[in-house]
N, CA and C of each residue as an Amber inpcrd file, in Angstrom:
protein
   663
  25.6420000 100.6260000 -13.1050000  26.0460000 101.3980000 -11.9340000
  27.5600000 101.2730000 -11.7710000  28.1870000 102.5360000 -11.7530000
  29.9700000 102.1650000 -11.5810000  30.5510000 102.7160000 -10.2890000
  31.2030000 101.7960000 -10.0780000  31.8350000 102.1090000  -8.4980000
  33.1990000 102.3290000  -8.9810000  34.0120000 103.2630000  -7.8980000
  35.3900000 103.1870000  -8.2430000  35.9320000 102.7210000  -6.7790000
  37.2620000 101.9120000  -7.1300000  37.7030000 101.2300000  -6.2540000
  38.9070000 101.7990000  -5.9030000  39.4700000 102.2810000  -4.6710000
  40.8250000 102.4360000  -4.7010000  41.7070000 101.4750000  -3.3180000
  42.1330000 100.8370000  -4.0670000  42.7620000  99.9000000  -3.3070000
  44.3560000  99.4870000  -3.8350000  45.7290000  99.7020000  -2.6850000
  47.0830000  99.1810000  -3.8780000  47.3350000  97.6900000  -3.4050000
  46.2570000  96.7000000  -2.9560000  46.8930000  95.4270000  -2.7600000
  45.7790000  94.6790000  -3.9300000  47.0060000  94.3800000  -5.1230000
  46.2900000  93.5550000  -6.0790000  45.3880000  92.4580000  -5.9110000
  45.6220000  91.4830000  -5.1630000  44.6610000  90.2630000  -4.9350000
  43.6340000  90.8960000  -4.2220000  43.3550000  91.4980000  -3.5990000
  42.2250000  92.1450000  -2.6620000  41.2990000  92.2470000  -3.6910000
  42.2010000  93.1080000  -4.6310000  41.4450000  94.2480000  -5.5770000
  40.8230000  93.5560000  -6.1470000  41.6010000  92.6790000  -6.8550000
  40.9380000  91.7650000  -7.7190000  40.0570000  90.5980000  -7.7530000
  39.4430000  90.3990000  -5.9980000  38.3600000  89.8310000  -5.6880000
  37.5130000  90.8150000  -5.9720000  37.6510000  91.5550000  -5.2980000
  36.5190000  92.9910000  -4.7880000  35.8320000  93.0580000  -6.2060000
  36.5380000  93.3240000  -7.2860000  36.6990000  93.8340000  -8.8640000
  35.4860000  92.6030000  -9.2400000  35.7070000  91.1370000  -8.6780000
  35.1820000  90.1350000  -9.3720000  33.8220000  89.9570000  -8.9770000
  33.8100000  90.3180000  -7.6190000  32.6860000  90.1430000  -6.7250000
  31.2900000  91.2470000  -7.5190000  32.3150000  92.7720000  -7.3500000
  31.8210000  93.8310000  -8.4880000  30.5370000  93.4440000  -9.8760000
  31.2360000  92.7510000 -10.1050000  31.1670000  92.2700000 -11.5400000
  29.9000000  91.4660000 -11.3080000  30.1060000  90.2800000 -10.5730000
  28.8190000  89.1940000 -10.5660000  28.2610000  89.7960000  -9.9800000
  28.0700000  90.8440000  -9.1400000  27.0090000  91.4640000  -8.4930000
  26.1410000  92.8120000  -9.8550000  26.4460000  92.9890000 -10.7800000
  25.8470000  93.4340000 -12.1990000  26.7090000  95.0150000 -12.1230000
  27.7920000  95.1080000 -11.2410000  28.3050000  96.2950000 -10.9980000
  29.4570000  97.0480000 -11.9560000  29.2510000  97.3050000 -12.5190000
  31.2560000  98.0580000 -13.3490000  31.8790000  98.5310000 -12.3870000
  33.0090000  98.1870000 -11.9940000  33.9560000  98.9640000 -11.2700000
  35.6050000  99.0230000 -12.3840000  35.8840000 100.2180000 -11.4470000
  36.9890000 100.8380000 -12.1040000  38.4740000 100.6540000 -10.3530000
  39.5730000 100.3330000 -10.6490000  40.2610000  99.4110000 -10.0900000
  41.8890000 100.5770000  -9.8420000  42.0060000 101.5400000  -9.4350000
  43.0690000 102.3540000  -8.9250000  43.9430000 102.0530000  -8.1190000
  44.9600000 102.4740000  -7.8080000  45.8430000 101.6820000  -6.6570000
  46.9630000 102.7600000  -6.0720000  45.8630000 104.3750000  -6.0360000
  46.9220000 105.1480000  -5.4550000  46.1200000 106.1580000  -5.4410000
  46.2270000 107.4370000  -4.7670000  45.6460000 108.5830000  -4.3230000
  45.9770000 109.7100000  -5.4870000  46.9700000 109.9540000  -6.5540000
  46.3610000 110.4240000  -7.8350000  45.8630000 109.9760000  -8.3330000
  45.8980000 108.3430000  -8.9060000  45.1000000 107.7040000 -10.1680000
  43.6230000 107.8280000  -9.6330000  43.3930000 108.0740000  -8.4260000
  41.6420000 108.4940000  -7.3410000  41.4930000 109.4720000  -8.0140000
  42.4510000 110.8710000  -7.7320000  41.9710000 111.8700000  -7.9120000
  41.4320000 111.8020000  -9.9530000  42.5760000 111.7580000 -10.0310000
  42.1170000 111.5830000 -11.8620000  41.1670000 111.0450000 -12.0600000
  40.1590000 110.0750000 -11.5080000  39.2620000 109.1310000 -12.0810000
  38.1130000 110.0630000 -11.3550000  37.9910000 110.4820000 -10.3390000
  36.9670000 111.3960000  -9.9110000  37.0240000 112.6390000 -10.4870000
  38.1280000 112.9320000 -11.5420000  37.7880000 114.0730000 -12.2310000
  36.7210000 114.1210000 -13.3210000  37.1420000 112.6760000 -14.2240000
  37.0170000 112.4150000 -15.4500000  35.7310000 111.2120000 -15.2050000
  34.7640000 110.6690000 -14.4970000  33.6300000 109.9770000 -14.4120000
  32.6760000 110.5110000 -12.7190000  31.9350000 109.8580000 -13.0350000
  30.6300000 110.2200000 -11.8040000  30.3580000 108.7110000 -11.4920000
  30.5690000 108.5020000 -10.1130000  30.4930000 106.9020000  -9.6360000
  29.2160000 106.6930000  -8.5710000  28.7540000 105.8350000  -8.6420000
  27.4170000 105.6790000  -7.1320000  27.8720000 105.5200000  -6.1570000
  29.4240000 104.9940000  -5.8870000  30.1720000 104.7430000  -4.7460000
  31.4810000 104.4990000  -5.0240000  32.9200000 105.1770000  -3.8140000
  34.0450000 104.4700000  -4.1940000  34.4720000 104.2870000  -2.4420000
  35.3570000 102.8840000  -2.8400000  35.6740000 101.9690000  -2.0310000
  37.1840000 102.4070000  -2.3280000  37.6110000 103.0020000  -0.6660000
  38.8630000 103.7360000  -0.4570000  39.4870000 103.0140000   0.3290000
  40.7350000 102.4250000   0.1050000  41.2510000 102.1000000   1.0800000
  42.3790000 103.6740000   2.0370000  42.8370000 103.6730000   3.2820000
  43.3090000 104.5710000   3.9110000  44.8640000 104.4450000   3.5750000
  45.3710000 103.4400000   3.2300000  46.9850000 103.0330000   3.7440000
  47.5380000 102.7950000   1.8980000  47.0230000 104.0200000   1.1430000
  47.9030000 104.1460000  -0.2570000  49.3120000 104.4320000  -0.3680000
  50.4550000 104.1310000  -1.2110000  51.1960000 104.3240000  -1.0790000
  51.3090000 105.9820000  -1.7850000  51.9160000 106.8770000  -1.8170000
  52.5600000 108.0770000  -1.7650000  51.4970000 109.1190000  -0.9760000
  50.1380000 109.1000000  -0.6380000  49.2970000 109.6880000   0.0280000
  47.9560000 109.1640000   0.3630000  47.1660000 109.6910000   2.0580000
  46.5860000 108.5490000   2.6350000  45.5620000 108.6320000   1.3270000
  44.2150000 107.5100000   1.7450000  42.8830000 107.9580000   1.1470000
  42.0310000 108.9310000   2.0190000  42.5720000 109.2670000   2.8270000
  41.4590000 110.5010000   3.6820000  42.2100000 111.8450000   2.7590000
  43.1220000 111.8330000   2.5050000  43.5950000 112.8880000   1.1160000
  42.5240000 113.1910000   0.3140000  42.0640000 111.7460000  -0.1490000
  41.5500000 111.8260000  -1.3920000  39.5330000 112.2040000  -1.0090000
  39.7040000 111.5110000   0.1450000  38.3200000 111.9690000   0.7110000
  38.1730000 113.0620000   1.0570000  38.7260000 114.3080000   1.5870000
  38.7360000 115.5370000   2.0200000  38.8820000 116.0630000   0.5760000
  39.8020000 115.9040000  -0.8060000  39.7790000 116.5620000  -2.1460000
  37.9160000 116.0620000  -2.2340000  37.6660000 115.0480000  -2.1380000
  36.3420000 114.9000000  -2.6230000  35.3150000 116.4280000  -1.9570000
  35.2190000 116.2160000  -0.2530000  34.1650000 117.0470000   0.0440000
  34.7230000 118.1560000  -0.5530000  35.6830000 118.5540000  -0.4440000
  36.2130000 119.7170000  -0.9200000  35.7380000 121.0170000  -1.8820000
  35.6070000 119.7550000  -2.9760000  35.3740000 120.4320000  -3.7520000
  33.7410000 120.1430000  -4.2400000  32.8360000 119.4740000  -3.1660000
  31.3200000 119.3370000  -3.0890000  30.9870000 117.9540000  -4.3960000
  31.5450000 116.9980000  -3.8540000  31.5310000 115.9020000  -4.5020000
  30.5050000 114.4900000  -3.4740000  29.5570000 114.6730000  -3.5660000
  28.5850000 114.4350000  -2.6900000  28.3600000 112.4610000  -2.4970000
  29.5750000 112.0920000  -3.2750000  29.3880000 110.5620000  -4.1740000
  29.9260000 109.9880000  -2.2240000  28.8250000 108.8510000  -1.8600000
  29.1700000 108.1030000  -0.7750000  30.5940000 107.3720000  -0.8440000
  31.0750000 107.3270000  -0.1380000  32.3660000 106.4620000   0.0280000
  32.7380000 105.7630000   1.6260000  32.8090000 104.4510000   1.0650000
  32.9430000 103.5400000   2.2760000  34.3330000 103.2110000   2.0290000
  34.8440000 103.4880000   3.8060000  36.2520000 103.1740000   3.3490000
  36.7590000 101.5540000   4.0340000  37.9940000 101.0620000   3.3850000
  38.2320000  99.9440000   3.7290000  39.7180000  99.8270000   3.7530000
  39.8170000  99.4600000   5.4020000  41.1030000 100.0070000   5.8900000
  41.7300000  98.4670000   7.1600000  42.8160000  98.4660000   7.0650000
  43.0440000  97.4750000   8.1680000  42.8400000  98.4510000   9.4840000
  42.9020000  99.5440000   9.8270000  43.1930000 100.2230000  10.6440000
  41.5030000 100.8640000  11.3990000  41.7620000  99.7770000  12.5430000
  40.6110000  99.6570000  13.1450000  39.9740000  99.7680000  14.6150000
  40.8170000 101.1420000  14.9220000  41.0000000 101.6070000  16.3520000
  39.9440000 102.5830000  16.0910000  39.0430000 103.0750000  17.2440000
  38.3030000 103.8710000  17.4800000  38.5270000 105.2080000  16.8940000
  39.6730000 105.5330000  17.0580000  40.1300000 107.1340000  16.7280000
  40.2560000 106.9900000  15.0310000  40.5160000 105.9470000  14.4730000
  40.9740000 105.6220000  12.8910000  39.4000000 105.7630000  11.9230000
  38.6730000 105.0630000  13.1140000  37.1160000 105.2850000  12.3820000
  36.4630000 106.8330000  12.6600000  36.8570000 107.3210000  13.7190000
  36.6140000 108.8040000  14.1730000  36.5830000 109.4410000  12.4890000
  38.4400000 109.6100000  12.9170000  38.9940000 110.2420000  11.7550000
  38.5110000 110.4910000  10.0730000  38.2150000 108.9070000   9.7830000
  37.4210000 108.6840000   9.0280000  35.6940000 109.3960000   8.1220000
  34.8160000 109.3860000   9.5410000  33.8460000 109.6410000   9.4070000
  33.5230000 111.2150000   9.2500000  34.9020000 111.6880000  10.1490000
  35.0000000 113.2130000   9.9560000  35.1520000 113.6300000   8.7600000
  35.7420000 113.1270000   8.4670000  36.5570000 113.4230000   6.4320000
  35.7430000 113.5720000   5.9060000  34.8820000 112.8880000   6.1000000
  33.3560000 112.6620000   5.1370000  33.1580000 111.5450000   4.8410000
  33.4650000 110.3870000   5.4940000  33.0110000 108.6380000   4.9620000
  31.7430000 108.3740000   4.9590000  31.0610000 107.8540000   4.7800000
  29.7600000 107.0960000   4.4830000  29.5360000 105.8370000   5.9200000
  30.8790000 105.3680000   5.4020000  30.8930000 103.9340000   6.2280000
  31.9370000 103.2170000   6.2130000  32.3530000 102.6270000   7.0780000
  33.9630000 102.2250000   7.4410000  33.7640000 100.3930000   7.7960000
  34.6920000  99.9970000   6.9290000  34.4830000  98.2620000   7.0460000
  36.3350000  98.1370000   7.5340000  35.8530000  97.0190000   8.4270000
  37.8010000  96.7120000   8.8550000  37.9200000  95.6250000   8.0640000
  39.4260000  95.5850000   7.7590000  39.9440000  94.2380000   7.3390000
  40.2750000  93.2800000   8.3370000  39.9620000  91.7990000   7.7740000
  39.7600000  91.1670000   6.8010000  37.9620000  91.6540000   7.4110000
  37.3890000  91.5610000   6.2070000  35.6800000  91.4330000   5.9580000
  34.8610000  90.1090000   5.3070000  33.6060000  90.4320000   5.7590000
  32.7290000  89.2080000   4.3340000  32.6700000  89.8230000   3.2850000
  32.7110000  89.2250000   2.4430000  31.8920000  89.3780000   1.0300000
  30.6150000  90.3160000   1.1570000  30.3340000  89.5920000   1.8050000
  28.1110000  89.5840000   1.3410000  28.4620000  90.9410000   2.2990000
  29.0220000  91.2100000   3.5830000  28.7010000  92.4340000   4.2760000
  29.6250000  93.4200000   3.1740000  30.2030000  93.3940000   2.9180000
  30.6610000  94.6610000   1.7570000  29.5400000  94.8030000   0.8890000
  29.0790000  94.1400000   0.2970000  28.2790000  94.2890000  -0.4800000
  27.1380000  94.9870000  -0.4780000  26.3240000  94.3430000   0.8540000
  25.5870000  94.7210000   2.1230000  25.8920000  96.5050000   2.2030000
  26.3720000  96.6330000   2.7200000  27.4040000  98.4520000   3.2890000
  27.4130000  99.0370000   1.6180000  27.4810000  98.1920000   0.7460000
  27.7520000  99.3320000  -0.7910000  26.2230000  99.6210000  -0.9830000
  25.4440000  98.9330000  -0.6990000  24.0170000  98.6660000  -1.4030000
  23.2430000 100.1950000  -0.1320000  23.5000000 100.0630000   0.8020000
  22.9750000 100.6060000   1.8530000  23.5160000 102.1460000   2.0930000
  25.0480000 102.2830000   1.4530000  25.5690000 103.7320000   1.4120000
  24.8360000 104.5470000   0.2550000  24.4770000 103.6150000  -0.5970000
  23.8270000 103.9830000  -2.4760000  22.2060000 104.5120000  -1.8240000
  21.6580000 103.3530000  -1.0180000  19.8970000 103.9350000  -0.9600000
  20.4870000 105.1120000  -0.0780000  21.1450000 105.0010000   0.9040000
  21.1720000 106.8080000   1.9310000  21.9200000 108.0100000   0.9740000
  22.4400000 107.5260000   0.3430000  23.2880000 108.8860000  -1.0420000
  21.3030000 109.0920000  -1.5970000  20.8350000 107.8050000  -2.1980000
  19.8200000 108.5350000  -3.3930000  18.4540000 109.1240000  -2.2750000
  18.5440000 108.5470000  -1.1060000  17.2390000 109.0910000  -0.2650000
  17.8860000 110.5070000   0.3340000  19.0940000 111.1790000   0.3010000
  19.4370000 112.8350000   0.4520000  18.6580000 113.5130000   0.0740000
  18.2590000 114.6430000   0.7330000  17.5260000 115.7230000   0.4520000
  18.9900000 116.7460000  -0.2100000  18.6040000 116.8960000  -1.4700000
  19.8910000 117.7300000  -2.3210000  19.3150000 119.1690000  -2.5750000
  19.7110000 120.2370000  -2.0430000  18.7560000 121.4230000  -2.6130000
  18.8860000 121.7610000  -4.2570000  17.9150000 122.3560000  -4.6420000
  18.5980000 122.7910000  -6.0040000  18.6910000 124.4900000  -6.4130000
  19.6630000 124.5570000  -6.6380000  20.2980000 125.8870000  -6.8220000
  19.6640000 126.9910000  -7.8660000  19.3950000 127.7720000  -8.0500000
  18.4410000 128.6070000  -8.9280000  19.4150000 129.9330000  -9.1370000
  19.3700000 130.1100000 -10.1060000  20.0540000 131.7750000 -10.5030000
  19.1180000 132.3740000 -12.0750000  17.9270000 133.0370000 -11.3300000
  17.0740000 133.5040000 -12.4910000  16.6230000 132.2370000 -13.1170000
  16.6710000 132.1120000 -14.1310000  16.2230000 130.9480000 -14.8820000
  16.8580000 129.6350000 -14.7870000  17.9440000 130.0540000 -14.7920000
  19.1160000 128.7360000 -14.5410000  19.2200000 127.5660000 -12.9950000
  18.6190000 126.4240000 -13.6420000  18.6060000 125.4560000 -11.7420000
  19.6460000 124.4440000 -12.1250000  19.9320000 124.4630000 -10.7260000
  20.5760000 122.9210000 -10.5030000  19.9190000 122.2050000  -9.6260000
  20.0420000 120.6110000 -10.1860000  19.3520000 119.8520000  -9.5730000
  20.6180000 118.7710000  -8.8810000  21.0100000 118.6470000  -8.1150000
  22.0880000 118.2740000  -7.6110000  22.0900000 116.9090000  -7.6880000
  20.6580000 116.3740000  -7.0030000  20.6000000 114.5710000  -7.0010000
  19.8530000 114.4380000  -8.3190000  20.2910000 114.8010000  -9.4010000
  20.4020000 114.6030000 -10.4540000  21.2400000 114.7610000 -11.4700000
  22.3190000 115.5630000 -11.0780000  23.3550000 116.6110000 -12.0280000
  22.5170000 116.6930000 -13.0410000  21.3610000 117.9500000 -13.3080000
  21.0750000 118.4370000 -13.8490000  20.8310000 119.5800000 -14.2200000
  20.8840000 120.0860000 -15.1320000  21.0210000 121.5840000 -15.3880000
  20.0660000 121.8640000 -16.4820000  19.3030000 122.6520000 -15.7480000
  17.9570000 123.2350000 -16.9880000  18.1170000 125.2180000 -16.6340000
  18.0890000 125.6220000 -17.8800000  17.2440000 126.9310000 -18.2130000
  16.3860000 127.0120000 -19.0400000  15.5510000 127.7130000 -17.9750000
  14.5260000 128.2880000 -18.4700000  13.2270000 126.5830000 -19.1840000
  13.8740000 125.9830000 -17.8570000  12.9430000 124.5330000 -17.8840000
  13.5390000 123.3280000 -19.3070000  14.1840000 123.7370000 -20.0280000
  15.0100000 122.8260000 -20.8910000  16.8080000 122.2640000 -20.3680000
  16.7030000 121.2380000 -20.2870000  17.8940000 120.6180000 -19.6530000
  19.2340000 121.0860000 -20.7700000  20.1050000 121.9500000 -20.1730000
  21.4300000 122.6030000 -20.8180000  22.0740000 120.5990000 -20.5260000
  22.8370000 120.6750000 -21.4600000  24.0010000 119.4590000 -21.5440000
  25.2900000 120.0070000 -20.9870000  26.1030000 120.1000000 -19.7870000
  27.1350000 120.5390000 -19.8770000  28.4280000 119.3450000 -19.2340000
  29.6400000 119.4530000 -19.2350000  30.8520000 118.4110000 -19.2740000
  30.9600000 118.9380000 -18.0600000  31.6070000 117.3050000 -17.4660000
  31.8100000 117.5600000 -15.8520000  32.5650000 118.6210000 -15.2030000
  33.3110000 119.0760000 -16.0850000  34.4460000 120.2820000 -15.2870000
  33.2090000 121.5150000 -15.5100000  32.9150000 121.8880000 -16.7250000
  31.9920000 122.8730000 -16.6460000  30.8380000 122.7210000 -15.3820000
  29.8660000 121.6600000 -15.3430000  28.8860000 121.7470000 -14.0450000
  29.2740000 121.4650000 -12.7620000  31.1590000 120.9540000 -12.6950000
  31.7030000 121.3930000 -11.1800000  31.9910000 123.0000000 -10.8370000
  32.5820000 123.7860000 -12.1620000  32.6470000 125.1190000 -11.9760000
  31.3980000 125.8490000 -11.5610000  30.1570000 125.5670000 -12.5060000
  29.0700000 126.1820000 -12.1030000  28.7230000 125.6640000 -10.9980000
  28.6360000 124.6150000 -10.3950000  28.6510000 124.6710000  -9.2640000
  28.6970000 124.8150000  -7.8230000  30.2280000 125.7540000  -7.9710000
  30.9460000 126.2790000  -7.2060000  30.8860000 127.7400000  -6.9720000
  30.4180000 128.1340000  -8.2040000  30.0200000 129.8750000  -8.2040000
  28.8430000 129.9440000  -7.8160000  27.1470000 128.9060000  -8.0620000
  25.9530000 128.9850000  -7.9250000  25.7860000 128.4960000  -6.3650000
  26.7520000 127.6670000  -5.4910000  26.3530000 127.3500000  -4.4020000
  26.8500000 128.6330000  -3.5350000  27.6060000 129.9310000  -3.5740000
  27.6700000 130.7860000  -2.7200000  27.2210000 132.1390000  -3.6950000
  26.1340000 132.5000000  -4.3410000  25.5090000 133.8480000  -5.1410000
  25.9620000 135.1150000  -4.0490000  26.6550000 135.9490000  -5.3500000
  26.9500000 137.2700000  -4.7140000  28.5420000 137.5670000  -4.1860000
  29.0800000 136.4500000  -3.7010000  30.2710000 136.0720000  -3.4680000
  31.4780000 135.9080000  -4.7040000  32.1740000 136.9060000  -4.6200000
  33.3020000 136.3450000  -5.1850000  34.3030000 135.6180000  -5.0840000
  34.4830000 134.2840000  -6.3430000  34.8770000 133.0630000  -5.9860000
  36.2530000 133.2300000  -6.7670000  37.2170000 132.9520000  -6.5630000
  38.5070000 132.7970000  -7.2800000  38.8710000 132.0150000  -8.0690000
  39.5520000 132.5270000  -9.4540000  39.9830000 131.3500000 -10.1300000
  40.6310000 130.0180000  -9.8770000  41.4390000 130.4550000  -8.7570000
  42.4400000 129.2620000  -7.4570000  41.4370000 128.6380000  -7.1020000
  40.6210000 129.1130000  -6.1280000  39.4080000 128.1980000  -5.8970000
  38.4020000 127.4610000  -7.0290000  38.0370000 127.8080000  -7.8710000
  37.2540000 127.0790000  -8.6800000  38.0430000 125.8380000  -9.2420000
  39.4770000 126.4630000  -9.2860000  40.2950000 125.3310000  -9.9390000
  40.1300000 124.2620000  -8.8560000  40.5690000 124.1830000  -7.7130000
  40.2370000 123.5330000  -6.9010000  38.9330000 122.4610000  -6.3940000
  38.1690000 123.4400000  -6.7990000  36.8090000 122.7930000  -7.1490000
  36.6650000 121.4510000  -8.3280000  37.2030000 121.9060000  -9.5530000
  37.2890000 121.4530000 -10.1410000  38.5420000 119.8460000 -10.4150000
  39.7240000 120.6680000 -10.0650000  40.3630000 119.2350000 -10.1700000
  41.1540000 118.8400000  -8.7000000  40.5660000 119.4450000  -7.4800000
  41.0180000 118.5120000  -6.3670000  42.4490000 119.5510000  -6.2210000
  43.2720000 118.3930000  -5.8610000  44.5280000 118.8050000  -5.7910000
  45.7330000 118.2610000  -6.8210000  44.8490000 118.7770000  -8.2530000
  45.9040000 117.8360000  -9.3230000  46.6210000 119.2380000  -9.6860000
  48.0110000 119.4720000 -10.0090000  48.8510000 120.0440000 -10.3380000
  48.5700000 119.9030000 -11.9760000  49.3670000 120.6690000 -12.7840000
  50.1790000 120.9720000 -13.9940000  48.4350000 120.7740000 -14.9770000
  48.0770000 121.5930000 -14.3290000  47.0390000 122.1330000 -14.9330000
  47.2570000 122.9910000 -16.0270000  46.9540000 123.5830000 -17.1550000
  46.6630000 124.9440000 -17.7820000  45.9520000 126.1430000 -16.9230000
  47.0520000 127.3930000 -16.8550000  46.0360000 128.1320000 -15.8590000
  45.2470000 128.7310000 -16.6180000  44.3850000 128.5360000 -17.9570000
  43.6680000 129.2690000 -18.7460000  42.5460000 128.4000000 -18.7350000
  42.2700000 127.3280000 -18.1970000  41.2290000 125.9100000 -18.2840000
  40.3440000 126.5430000 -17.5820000  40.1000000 127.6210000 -16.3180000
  38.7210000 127.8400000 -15.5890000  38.4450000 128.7810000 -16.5100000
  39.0030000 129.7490000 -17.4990000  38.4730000 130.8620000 -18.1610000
  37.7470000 130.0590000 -19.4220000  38.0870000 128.8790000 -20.0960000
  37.5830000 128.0340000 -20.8540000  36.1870000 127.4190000 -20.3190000
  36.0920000 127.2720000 -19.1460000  34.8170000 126.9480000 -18.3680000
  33.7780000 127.9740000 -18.7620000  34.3240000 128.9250000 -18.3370000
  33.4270000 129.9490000 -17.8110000  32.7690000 130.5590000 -19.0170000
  33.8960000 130.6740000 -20.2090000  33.3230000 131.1560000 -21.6770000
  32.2240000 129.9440000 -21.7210000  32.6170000 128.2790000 -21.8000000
  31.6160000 127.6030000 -22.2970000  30.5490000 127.4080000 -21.5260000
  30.2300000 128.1410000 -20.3610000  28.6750000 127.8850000 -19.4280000
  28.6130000 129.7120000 -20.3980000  29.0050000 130.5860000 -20.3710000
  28.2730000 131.6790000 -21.1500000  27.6750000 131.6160000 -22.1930000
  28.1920000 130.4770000 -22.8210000  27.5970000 130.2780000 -24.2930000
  26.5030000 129.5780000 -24.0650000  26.6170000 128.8070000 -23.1860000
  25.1530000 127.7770000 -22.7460000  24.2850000 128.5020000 -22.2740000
  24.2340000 129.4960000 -21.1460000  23.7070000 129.5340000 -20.2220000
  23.4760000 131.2960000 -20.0410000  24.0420000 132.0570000 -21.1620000
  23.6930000 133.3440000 -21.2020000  24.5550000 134.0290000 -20.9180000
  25.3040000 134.8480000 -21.5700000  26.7080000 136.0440000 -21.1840000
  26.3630000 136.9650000 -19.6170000  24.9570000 136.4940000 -19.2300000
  24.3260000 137.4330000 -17.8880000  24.8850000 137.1440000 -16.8620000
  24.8760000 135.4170000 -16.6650000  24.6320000 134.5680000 -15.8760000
  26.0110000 134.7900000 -14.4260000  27.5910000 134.8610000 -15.0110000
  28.3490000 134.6900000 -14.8500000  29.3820000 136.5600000 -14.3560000
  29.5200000 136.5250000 -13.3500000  30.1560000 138.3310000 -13.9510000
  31.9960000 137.7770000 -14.4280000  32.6030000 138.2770000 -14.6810000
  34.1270000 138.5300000 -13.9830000  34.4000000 139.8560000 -13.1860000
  35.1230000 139.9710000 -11.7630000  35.4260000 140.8640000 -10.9710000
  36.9490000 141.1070000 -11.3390000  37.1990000 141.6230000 -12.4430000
  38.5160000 141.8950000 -12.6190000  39.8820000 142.1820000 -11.5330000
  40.3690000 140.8680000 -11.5300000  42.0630000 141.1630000 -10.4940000
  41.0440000 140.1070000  -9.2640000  40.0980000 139.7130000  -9.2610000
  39.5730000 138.5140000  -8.2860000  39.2260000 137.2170000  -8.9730000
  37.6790000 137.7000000  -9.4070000  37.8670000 136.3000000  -9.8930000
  36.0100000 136.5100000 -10.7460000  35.0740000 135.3630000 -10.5990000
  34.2350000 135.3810000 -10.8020000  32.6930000 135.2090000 -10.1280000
  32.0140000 135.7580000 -10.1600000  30.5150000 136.2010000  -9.2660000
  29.2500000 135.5340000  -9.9700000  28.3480000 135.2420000  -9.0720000
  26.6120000 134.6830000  -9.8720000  26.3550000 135.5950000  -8.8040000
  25.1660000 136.5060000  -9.9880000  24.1580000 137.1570000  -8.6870000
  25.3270000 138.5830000  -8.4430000  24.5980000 139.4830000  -7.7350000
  25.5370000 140.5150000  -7.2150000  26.1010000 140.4330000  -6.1220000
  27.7540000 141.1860000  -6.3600000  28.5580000 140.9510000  -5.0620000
  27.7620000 141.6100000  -3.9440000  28.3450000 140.7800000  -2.8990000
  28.3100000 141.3480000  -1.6110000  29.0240000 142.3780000  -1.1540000
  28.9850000 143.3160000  -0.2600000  29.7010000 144.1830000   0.4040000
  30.3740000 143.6330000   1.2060000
């Protein structure tokens, strides 16, 4: 089970990291609100442990890129900042669960174990387009009842087009979907998506709305 950690005070981290560990956990150990975003591009975690007070941008940044772009992974945040309105703020973003500093051990642990059973006991719908489903609390993808294999940027794109059918979704937006708010992208990477779910998943599946963007299902009026 891998957790990602984002925290920039080394000794913290590096309990948390150890505690991680003897508890049978992999964690992965960040210390800033891009190296977050990058690591939630490139893996799928059961939980990440955010701290709020990163240096060049907060972690509610990185929590709002998460819902954002329908990244459903619990996150408990861990913050010195422990005024009523700070946990408000928090929970709005989309937190899971909010621990103040200094904490126990065993109650972090406690709060990771307890954000993981309420993430896997979600009712996740699953998305259908003709033959093609998604199974969300599974990231799975079957047509036509055989599980398609596809790479995380590809089943965040499909994602993003299959959760609003009929709607045309923009390349800006999917990108978004896809990598948050990371810059110096290739702007040819969502058209690379979209060819490789056609090849998977049927040249039908997908329209392009030329000068917008791309459609599942027929547009709307």
């Amino acid at each position: 089970m891998n957790i990602l950690l984002v925290e920039d005070d080394q000794m913290l981290g590096e309990s948390i990291c150890d505690g991680a560990r003897l508890s049978g956990w992999h964690i992965d150990h960040v210390f800033d609100a891009k190296a977050a975003r990058g690591a939630l591009v490139d893996h799928a975690y059961a939980a990440v442990l955010l701290d709020i007070g990163l240096p060049g941008d907060s972690g509610l940044s990185v929590l709002r890129t998460m819902r954002g772009r329908y990244d459903p992974t619990p996150v408990l945040i861990l913050t010195a900042r422990g005024k009523l309105s700070d946990r408000i703020a928090g929970l709005d973003a989309g937190a899971d669960d909010y621990l103040v500093k200094p904490f126990q051990f065993d109650e972090l642990w406690a709060r990771v174990r307890s954000v993981i059973r309420r993430s896997q006991g979600r009712v996740v719908p699953i998305f259908t387009c003709g033959d093609v489903c998604i199974d969300r609390s599974r990231r799975v993808v079957t047509k036509a009842g055989s599980e398609i294999v596809l790479s995380a940027n590809e089943y965040r794109t499909l994602l993003g087009l299959i959760e609003r059918p009929g709607h045309v979704i923009t390349r800006d937006h999917l990108h978004n979907i896809v990598y948050g708010t990371t810059s110096n992208i290739e702007s040819n990477t969502i058209a690379v998506f979209i060819h490789q779910l056609r090849r998977k998943l049927g040249d039908d599946l997908i329209r392009t709305v030329h000068g917008l963007g791309y459609v599942v299902g027929q547009p709307t009026v």
